[in-house]
C-alpha positions in Angstrom: -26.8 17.2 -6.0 -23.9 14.9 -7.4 -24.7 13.1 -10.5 -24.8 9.3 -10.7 -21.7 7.7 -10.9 -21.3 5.2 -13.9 -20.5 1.8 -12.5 -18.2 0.1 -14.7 -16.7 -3.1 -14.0 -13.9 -4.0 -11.8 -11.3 -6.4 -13.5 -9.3 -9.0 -11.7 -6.0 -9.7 -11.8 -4.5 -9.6 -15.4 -2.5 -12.1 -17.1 1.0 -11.9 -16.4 2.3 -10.9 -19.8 -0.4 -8.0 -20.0 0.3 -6.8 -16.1 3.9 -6.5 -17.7 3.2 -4.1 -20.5 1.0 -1.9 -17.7 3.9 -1.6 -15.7 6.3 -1.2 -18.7 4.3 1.2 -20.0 2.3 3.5 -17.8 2.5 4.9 -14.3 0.6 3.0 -11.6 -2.0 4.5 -9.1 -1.9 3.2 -5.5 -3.0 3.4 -2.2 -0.6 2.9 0.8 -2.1 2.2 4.0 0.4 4.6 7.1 -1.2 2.1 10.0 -0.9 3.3 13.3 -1.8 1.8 16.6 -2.6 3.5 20.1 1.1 4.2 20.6 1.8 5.9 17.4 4.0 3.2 16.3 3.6 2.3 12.8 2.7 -1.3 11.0 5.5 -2.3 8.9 5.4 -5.5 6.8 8.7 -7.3 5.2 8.0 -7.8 1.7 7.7 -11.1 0.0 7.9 -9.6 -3.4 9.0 -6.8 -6.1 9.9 -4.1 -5.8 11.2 -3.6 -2.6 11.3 -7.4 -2.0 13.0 -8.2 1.4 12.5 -4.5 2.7 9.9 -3.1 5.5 7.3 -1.8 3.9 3.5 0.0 4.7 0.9 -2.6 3.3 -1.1 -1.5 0.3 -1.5 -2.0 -3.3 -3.0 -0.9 -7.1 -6.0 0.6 -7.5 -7.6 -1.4 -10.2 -9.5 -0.3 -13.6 -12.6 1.0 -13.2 -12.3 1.1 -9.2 -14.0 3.9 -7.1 -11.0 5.1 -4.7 -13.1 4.6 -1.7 -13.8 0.8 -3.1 -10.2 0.4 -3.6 -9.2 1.5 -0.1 -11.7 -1.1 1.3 -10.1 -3.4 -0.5 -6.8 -2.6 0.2 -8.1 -2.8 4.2 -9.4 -5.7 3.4 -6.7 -7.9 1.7 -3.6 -5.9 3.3 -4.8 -5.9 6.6 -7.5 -8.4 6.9 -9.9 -5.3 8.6 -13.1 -3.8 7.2 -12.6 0.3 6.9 -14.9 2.6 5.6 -14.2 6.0 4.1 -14.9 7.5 7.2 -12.0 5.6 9.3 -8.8 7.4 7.8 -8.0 10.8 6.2 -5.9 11.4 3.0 -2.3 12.0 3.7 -0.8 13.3 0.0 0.0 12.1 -3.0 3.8 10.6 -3.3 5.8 9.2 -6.3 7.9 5.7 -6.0 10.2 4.9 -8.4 12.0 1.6 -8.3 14.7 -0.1 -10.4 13.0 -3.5 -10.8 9.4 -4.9 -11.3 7.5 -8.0 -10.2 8.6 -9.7 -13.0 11.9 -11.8 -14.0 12.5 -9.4 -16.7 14.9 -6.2 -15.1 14.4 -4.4 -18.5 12.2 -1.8 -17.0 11.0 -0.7 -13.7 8.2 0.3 -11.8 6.5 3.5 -11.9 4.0 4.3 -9.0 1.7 7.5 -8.4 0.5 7.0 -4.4 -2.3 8.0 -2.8 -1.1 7.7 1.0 -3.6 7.1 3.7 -3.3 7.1 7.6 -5.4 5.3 9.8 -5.0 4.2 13.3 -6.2 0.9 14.9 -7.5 0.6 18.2 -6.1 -1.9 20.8 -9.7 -3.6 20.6 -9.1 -4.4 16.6 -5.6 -5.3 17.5 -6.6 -8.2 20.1 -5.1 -11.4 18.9 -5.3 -10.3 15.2 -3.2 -11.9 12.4 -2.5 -9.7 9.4 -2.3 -11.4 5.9 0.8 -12.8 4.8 0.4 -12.8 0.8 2.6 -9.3 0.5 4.3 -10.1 3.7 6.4 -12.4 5.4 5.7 -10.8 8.9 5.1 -8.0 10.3 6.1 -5.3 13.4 5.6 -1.9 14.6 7.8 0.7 14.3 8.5 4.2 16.4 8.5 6.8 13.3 12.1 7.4 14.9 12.8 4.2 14.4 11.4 3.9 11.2 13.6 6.7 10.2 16.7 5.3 11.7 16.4 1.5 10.3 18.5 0.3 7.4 15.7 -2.1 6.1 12.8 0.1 5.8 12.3 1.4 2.7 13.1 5.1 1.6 9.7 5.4 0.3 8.3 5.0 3.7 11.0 7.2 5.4 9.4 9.8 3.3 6.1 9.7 5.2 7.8 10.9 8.2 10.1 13.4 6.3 8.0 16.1 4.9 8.2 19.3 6.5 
């Protein structure tokens, strides 16, 4: 039998000046959502923001204080993708490192350190029909071939090395 967990509480969004000593500071934990639809072709948003402003990217996002990973995936469904996923609905593809030059900020003193927790999950043509993803991370969105992924200047590095390892 598992002992109880210890809810402690979730905290919002931090203040702007305090989300930059976090990211000055310490490592971030993440969750990156490797979406996949009944093709195999893999959703791909262009970023609105930094890091890797402007470049294709997998949707996801920080897992916050206090967060249960399986709550922050949810959430991650959730506000990335505008679907409801349980725990059951993907399996846990690795932990990956991203390291970028720049950070959401105006300041380019320091950079962004990331610690990901990759997922894959596939949609079904059903949760596809006529569905609009978010577009708060994203300016739009499209589907890539992993080969094509792999071959396009834009996407990201960071997602080229989900469809690198050996």
């Amino acid at each position: 039998m598992n002992p109880p967990r210890l809810q402690l509480p979730v905290l919002g969004h931090l203040p702007e000046l305090q989300w930059a000593q976090v990211v000055r500071l310490a490592p971030l934990v993440s969750i990156d959502l490797i979406v996949t639809n009944p093709d195999g072709e893999v959703l791909l948003g262009k970023r609105l923001n930094r890091p890797a402003k402007d470049g294709w990217f997998v949707p996801g996002g920080v897992v916050r204080k206090g967060e249960h990973l399986e709550s922050a995936f949810t959430r991650q469904c959730e506000t990335e993708l505008g679907l409801s996923f349980s725990g059951r609905h993907h399996y846990f593809d690795g932990v990956y490192e991203h390291h970028y030059p720049d950070n959401f900020s105006e300041d380019a003193s320091f950079g962004t350190h990331y610690v990901v927790l990759a997922h894959r999950l596939s949609l079904s043509a059903q949760q596809l029909a006529s569905h609009q993803f978010p577009n708060a991370q994203h300016g739009r969105y499209t589907w890539m071939s992993p080969a094509q992924l792999l071959a396009h200047p834009d996407v990201h590095l960071h997602v080229k090395d989900y469809f690198q390892r050996a």
